[in-house]
PDB file of N, CA, C and O in Angstrom, chain B, residues numbered from 101:
ATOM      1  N   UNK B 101     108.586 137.520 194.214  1.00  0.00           N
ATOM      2  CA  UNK B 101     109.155 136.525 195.096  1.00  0.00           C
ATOM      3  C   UNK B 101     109.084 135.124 194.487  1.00  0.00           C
ATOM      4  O   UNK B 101     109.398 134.108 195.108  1.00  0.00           O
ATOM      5  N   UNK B 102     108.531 135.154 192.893  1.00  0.00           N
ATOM      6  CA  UNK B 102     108.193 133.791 192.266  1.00  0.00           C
ATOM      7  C   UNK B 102     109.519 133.202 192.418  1.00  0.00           C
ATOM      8  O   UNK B 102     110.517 133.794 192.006  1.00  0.00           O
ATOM      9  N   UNK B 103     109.595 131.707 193.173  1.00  0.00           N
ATOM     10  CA  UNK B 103     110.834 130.800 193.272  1.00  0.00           C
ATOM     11  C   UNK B 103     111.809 131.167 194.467  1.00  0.00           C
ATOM     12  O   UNK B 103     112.814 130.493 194.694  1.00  0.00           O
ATOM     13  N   UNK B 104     111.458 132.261 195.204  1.00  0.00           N
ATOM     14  CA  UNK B 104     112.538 132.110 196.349  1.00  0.00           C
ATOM     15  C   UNK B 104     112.105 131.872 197.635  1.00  0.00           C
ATOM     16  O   UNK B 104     112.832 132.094 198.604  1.00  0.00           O
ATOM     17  N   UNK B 105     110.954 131.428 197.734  1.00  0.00           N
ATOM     18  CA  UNK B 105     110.446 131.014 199.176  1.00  0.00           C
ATOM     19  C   UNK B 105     110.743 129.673 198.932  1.00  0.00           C
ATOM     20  O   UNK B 105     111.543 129.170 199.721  1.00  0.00           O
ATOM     21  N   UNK B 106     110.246 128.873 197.925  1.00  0.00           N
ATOM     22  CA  UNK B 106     110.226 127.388 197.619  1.00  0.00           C
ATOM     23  C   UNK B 106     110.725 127.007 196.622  1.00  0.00           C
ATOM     24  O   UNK B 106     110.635 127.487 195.492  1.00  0.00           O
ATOM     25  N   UNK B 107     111.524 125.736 197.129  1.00  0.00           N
ATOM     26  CA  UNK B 107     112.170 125.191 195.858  1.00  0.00           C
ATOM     27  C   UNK B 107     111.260 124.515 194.716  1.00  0.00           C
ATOM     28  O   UNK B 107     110.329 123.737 194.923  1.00  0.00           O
ATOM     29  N   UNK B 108     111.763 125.014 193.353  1.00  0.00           N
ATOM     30  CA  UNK B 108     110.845 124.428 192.658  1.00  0.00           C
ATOM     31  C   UNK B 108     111.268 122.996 191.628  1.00  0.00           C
ATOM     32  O   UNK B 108     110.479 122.364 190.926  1.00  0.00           O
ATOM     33  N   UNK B 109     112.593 122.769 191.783  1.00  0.00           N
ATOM     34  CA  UNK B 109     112.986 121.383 191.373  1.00  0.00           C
ATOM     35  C   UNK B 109     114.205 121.302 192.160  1.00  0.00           C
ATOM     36  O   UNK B 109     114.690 122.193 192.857  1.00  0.00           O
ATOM     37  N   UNK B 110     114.683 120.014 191.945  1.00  0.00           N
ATOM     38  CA  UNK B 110     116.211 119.740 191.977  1.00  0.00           C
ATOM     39  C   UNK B 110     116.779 119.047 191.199  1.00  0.00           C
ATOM     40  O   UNK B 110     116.366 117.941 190.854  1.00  0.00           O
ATOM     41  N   UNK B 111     117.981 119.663 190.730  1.00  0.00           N
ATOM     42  CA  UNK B 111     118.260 119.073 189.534  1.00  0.00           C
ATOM     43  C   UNK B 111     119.583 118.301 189.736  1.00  0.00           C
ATOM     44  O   UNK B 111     119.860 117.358 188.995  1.00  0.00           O
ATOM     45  N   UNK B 112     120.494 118.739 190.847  1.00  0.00           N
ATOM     46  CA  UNK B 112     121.171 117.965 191.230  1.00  0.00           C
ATOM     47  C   UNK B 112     121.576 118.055 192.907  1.00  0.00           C
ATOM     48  O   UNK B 112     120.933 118.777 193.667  1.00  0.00           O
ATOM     49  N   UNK B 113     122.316 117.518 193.199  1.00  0.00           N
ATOM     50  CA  UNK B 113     122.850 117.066 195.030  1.00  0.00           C
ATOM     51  C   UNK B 113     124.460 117.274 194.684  1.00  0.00           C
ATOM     52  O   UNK B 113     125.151 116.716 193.832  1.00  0.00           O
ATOM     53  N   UNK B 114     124.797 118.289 195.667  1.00  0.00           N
ATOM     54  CA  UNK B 114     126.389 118.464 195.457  1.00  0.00           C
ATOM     55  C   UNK B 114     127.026 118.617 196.987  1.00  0.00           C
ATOM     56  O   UNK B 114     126.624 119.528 197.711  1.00  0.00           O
ATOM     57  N   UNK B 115     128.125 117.601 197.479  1.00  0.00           N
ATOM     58  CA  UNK B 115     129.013 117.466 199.029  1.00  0.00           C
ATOM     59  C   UNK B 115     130.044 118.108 198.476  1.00  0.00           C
ATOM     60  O   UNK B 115     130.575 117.746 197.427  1.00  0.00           O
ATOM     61  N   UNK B 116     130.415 119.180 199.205  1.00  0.00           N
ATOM     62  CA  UNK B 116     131.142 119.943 199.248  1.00  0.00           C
ATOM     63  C   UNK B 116     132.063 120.285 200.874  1.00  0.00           C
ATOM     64  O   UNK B 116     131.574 119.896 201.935  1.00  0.00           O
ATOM     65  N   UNK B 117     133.100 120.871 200.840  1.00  0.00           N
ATOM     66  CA  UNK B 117     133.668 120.672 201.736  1.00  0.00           C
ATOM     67  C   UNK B 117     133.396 122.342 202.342  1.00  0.00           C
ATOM     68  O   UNK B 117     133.334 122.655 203.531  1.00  0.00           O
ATOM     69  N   UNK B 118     133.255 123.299 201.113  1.00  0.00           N
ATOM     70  CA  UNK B 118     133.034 125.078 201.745  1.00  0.00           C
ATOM     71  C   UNK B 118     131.426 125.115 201.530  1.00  0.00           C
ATOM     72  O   UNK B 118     130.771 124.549 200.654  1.00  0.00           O
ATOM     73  N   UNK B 119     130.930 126.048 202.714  1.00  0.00           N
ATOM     74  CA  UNK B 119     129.674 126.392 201.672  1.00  0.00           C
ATOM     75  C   UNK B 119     129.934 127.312 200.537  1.00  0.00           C
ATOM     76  O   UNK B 119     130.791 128.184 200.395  1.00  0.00           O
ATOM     77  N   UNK B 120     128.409 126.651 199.310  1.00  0.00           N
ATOM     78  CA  UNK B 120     128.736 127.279 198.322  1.00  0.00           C
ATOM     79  C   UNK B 120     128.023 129.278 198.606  1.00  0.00           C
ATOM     80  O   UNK B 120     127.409 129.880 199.488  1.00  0.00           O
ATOM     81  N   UNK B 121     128.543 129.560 197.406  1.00  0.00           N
ATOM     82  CA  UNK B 121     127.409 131.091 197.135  1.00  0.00           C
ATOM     83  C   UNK B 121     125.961 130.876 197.119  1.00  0.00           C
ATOM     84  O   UNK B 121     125.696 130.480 195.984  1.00  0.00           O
ATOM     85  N   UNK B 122     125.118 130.929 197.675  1.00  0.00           N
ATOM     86  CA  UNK B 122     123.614 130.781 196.628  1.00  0.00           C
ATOM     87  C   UNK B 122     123.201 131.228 195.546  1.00  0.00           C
ATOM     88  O   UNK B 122     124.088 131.990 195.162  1.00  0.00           O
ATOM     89  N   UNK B 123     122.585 131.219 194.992  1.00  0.00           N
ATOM     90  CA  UNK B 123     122.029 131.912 193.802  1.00  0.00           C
ATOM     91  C   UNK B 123     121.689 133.436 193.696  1.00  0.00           C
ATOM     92  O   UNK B 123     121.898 134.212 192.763  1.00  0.00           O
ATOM     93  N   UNK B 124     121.023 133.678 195.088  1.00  0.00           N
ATOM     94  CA  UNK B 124     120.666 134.431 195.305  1.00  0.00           C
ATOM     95  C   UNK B 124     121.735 135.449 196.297  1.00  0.00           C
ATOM     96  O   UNK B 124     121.369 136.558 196.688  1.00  0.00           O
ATOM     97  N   UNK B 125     122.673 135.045 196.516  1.00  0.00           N
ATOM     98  CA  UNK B 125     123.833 136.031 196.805  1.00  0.00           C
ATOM     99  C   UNK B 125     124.746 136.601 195.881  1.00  0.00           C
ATOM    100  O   UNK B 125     125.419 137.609 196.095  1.00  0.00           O
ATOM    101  N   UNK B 126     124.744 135.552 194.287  1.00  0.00           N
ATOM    102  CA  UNK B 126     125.075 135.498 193.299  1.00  0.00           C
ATOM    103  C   UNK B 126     124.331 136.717 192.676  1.00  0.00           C
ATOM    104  O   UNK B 126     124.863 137.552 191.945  1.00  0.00           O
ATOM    105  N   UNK B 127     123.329 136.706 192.974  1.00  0.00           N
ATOM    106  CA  UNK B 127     121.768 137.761 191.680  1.00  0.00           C
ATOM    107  C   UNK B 127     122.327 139.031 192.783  1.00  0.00           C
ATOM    108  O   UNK B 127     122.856 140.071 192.392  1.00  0.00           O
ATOM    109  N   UNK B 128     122.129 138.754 193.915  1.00  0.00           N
ATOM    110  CA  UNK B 128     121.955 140.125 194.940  1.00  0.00           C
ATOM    111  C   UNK B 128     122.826 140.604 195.617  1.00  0.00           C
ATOM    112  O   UNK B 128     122.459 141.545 196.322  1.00  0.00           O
ATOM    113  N   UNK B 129     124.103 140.249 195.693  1.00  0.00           N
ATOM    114  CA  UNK B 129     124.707 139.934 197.717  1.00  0.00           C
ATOM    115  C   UNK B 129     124.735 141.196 198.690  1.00  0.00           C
ATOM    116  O   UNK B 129     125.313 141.199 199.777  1.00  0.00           O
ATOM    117  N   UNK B 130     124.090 142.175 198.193  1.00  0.00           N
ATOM    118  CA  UNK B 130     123.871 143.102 199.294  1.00  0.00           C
ATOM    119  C   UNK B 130     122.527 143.199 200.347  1.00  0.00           C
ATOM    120  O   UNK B 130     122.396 143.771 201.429  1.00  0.00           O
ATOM    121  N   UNK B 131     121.493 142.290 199.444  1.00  0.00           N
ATOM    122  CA  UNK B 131     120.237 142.026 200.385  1.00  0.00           C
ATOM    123  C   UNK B 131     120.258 140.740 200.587  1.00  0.00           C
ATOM    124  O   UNK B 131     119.245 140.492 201.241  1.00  0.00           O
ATOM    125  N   UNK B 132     120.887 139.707 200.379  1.00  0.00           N
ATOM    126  CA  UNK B 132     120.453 138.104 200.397  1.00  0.00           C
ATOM    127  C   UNK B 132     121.753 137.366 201.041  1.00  0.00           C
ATOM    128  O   UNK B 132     122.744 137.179 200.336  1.00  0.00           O
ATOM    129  N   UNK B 133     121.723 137.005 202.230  1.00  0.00           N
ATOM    130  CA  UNK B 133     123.093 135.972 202.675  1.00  0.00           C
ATOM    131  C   UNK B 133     122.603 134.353 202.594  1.00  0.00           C
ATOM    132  O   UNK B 133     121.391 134.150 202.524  1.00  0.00           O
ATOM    133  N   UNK B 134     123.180 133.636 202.599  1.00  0.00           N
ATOM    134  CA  UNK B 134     122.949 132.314 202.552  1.00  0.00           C
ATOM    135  C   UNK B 134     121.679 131.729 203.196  1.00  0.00           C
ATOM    136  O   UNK B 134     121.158 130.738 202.685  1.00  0.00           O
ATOM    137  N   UNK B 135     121.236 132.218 204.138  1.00  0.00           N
ATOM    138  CA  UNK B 135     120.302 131.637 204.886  1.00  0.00           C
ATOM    139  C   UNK B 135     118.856 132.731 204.601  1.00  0.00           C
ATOM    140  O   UNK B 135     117.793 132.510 205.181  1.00  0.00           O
ATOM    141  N   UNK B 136     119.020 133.815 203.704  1.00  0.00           N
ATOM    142  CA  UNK B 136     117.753 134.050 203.653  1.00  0.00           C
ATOM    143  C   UNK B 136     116.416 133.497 203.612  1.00  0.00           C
ATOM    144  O   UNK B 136     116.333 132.278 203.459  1.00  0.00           O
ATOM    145  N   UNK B 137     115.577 134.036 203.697  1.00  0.00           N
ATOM    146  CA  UNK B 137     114.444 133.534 204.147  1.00  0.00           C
ATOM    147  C   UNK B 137     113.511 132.265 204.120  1.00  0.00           C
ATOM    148  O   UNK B 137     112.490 131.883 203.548  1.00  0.00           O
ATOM    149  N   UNK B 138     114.794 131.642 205.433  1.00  0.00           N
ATOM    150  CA  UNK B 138     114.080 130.528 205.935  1.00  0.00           C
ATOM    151  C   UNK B 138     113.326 130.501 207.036  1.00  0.00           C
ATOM    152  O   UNK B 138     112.527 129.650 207.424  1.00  0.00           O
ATOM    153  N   UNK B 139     113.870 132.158 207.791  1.00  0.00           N
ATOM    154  CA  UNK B 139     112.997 132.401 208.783  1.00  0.00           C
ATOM    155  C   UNK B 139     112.088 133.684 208.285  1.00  0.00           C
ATOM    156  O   UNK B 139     112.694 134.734 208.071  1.00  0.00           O
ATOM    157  N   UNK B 140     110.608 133.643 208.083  1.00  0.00           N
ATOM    158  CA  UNK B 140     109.909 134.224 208.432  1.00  0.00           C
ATOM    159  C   UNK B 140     109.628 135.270 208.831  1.00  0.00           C
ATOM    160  O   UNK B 140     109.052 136.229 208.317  1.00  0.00           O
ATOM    161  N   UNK B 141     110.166 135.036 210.060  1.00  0.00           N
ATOM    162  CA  UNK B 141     109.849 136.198 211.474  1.00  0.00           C
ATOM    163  C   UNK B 141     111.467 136.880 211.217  1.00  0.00           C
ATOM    164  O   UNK B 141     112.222 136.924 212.189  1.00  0.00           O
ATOM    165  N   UNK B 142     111.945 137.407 209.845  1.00  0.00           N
ATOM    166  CA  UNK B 142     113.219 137.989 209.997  1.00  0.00           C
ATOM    167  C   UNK B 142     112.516 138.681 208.842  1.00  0.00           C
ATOM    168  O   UNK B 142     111.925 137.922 208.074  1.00  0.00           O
ATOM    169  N   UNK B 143     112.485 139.569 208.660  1.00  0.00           N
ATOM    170  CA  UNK B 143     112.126 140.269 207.498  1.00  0.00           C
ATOM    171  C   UNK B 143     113.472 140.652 206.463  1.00  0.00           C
ATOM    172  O   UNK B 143     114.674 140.477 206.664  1.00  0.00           O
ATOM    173  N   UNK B 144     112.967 141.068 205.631  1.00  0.00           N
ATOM    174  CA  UNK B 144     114.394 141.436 204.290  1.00  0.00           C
ATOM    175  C   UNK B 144     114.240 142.526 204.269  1.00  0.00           C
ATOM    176  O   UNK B 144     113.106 143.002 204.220  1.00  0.00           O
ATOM    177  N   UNK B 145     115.199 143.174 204.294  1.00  0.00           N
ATOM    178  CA  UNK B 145     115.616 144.393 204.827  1.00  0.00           C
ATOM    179  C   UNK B 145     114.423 145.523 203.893  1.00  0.00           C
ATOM    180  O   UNK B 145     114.288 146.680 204.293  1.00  0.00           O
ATOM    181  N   UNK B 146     113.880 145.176 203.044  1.00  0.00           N
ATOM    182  CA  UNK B 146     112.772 145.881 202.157  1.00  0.00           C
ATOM    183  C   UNK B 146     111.254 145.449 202.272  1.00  0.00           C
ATOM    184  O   UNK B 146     110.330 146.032 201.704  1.00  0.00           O
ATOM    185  N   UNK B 147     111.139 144.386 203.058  1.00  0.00           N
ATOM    186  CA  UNK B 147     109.762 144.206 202.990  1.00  0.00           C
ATOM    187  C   UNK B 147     109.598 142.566 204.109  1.00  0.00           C
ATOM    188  O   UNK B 147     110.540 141.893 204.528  1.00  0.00           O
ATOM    189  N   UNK B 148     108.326 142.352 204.302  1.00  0.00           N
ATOM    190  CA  UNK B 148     107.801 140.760 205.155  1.00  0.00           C
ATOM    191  C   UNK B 148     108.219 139.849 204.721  1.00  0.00           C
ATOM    192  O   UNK B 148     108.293 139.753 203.496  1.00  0.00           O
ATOM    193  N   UNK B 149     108.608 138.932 205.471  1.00  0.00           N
ATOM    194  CA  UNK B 149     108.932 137.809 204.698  1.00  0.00           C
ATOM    195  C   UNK B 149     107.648 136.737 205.317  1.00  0.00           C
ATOM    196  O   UNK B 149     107.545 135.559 204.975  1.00  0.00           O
ATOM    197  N   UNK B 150     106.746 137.421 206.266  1.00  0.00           N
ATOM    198  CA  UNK B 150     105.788 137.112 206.468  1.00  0.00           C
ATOM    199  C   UNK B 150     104.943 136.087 205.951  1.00  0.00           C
ATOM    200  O   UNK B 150     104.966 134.879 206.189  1.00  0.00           O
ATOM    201  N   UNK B 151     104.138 136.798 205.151  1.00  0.00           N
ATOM    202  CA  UNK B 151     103.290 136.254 204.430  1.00  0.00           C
ATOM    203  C   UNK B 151     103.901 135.799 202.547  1.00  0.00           C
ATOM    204  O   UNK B 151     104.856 136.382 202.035  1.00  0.00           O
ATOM    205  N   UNK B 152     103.052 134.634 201.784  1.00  0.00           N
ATOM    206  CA  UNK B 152     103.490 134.318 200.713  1.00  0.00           C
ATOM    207  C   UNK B 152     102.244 134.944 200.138  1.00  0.00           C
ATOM    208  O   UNK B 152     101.410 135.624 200.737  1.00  0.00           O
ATOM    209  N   UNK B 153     102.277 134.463 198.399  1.00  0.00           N
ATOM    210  CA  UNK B 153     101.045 134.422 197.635  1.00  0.00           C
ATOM    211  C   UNK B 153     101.344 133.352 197.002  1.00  0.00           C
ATOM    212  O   UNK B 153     102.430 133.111 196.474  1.00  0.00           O
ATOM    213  N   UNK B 154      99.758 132.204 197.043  1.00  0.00           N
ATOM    214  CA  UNK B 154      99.849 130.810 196.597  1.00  0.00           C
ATOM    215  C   UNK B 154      99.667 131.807 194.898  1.00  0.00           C
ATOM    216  O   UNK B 154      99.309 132.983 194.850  1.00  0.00           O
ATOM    217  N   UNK B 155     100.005 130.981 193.732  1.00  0.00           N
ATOM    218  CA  UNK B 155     101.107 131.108 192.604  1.00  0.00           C
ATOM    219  C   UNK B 155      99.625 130.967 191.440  1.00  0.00           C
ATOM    220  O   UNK B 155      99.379 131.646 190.443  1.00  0.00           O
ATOM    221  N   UNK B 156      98.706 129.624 192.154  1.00  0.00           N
ATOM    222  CA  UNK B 156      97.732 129.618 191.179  1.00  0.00           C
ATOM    223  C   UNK B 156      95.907 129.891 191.372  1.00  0.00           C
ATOM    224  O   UNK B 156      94.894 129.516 190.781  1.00  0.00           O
ATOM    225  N   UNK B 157      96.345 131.065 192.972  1.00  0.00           N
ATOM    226  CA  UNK B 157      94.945 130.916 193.648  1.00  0.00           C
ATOM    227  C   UNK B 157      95.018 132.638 194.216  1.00  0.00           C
ATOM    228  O   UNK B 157      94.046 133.160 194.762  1.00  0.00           O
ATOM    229  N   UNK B 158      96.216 133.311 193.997  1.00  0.00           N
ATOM    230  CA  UNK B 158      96.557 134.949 194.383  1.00  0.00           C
ATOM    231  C   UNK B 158      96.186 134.477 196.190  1.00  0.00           C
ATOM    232  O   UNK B 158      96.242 135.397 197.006  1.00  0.00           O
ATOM    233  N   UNK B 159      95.833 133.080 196.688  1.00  0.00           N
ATOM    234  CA  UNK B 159      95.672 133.941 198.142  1.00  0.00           C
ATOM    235  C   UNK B 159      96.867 134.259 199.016  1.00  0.00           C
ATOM    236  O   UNK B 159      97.956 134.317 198.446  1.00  0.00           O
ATOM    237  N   UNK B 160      96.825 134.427 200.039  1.00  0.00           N
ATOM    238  CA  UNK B 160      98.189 135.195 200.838  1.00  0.00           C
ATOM    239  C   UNK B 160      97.716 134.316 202.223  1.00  0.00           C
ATOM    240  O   UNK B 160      96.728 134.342 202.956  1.00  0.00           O
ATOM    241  N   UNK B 161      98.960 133.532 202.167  1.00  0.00           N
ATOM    242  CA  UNK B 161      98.939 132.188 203.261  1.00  0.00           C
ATOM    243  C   UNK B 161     100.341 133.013 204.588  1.00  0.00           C
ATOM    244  O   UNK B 161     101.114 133.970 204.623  1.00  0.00           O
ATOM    245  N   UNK B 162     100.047 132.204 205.191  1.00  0.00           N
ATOM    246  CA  UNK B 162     101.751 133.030 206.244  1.00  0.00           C
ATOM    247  C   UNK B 162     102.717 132.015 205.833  1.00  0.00           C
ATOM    248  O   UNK B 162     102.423 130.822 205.759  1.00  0.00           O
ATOM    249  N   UNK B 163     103.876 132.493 205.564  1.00  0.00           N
ATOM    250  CA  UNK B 163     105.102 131.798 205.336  1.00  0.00           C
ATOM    251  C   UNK B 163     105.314 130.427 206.384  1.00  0.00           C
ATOM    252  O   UNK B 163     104.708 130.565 207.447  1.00  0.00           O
ATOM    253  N   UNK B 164     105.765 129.663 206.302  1.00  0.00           N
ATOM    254  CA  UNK B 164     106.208 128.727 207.147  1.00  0.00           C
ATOM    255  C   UNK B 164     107.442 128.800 207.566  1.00  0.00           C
ATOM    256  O   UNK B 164     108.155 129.418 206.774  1.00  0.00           O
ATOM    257  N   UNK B 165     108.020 128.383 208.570  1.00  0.00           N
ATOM    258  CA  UNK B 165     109.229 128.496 209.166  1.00  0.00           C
ATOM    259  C   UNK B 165     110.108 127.493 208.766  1.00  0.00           C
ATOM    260  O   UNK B 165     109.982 126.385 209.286  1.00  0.00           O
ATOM    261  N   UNK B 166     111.220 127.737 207.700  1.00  0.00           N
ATOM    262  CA  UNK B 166     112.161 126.836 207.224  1.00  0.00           C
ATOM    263  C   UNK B 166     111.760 126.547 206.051  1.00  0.00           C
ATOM    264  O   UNK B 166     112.412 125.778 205.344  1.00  0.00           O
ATOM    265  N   UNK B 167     110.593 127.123 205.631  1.00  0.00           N
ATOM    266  CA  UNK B 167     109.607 126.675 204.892  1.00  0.00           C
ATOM    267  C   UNK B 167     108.736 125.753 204.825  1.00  0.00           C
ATOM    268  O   UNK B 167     108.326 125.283 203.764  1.00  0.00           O
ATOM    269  N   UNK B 168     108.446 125.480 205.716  1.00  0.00           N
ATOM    270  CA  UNK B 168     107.340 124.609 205.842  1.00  0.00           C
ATOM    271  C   UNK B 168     108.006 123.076 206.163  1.00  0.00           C
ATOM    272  O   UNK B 168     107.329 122.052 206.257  1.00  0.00           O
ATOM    273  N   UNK B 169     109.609 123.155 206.321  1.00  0.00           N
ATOM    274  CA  UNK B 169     110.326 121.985 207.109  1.00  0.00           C
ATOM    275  C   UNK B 169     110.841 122.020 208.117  1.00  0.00           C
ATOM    276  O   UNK B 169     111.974 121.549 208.214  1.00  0.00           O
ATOM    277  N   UNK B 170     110.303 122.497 209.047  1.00  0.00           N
ATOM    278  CA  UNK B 170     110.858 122.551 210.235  1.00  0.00           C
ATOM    279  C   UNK B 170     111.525 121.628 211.111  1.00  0.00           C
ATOM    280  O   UNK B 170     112.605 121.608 211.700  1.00  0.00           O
ATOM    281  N   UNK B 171     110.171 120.596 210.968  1.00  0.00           N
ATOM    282  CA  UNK B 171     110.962 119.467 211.639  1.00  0.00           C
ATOM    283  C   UNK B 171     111.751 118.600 211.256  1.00  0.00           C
ATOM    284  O   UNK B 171     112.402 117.889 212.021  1.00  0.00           O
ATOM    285  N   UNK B 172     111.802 118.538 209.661  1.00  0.00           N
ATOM    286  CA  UNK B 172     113.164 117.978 209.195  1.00  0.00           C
ATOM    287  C   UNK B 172     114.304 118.429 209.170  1.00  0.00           C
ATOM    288  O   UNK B 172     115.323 117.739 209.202  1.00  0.00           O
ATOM    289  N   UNK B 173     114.237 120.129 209.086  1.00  0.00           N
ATOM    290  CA  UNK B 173     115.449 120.821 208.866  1.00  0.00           C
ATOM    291  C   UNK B 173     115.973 121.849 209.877  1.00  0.00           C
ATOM    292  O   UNK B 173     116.877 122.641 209.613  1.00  0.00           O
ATOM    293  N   UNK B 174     115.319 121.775 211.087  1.00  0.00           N
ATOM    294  CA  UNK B 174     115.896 122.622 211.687  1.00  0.00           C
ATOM    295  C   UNK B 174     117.236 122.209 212.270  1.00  0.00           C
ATOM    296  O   UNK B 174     117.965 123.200 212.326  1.00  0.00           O
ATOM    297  N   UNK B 175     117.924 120.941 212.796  1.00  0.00           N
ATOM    298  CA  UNK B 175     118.901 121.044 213.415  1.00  0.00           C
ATOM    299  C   UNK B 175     119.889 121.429 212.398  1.00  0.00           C
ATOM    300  O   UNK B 175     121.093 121.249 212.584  1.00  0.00           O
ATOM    301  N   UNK B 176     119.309 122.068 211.095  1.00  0.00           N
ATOM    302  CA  UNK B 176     120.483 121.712 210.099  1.00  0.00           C
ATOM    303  C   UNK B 176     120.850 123.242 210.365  1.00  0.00           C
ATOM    304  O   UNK B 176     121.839 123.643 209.750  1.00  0.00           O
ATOM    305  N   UNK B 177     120.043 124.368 211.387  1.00  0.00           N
ATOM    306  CA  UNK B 177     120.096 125.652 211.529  1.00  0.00           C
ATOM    307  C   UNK B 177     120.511 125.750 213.323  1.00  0.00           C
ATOM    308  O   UNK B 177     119.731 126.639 213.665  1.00  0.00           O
ATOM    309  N   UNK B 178     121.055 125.462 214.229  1.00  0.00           N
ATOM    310  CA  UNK B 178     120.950 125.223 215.490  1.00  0.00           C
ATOM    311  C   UNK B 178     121.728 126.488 215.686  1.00  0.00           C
ATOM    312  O   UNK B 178     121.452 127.416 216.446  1.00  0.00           O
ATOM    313  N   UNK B 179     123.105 126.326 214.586  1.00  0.00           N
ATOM    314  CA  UNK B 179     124.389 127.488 215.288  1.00  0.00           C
ATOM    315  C   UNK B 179     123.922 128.905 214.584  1.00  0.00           C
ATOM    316  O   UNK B 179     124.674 129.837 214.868  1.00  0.00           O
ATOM    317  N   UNK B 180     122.994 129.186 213.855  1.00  0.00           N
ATOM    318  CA  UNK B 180     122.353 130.635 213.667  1.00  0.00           C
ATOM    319  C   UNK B 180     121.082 131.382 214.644  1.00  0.00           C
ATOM    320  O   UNK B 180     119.873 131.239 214.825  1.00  0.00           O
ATOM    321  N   UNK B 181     121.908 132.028 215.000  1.00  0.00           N
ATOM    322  CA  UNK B 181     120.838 133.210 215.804  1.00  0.00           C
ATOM    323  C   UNK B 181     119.647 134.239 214.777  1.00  0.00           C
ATOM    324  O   UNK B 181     119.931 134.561 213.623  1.00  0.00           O
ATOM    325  N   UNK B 182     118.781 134.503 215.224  1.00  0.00           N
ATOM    326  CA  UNK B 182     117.821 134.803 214.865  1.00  0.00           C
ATOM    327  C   UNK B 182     118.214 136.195 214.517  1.00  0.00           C
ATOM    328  O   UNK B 182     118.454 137.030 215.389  1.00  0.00           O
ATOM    329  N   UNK B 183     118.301 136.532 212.808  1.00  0.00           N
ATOM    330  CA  UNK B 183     118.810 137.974 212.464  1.00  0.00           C
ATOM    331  C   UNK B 183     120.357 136.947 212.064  1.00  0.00           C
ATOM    332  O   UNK B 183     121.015 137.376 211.117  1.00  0.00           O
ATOM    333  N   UNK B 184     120.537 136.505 212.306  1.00  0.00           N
ATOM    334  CA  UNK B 184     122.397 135.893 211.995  1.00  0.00           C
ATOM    335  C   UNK B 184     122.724 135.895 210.426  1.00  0.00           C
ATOM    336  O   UNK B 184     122.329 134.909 209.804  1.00  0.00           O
ATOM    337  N   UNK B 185     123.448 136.963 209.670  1.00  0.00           N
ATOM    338  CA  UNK B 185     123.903 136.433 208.194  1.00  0.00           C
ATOM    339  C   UNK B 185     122.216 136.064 207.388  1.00  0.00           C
ATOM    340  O   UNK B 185     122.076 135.467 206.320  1.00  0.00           O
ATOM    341  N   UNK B 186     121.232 136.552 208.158  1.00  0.00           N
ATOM    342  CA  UNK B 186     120.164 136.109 207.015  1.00  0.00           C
ATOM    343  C   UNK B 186     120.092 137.254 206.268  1.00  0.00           C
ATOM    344  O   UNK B 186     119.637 136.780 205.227  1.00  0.00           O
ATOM    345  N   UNK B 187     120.237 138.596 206.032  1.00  0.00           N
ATOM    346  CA  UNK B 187     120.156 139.411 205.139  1.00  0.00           C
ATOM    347  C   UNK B 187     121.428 140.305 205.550  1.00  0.00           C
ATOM    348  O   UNK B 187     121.567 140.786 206.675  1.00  0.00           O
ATOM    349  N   UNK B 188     122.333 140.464 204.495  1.00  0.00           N
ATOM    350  CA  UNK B 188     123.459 141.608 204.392  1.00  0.00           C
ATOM    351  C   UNK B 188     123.141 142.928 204.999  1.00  0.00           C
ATOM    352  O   UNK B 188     123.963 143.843 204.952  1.00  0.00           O
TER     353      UNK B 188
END
């Protein structure tokens, strides 16, 4: 799961008028839709999206919801239902 719970840089900012593909619909698109796992409490169709593992300590923390931005980013999620387009 190294790099798909959390972003690990940004390298650039792009306004666009469609949404784009993600990366990860790009690598996968039969398990991964655009909004994968930002919720948590939605599992991927193979396993938890539950819990993480911190990267330089092996412990196993619980995922955060949005990732851990909730309150910045949720209205940016208002018109998705819970299960909505998050996994194919």
């Amino acid at each position: 799961k190294y790099g798909f719970k959390s972003i690990k840089s940004i390298v650039r900012f792009t306004f666009t008028d469609e949404r784009p593909v993600s990366f990860w619909e790009q690598l996968q698109d039969q398990e991964y839709g655009f909004w994968a796992n930002v919720n948590p409490e939605v599992s991927h169709p193979r396993w938890s999206q539950a819990r993480e593992q911190v990267i330089d300590t092996g412990e196993e923390i619980p995922t955060l919801k949005w990732n851990g931005y909730g309150d910045q980013v949720a209205g940016l999620y208002t018109d998705i239902r819970d299960g909505d387009r998050l996994f194919r």
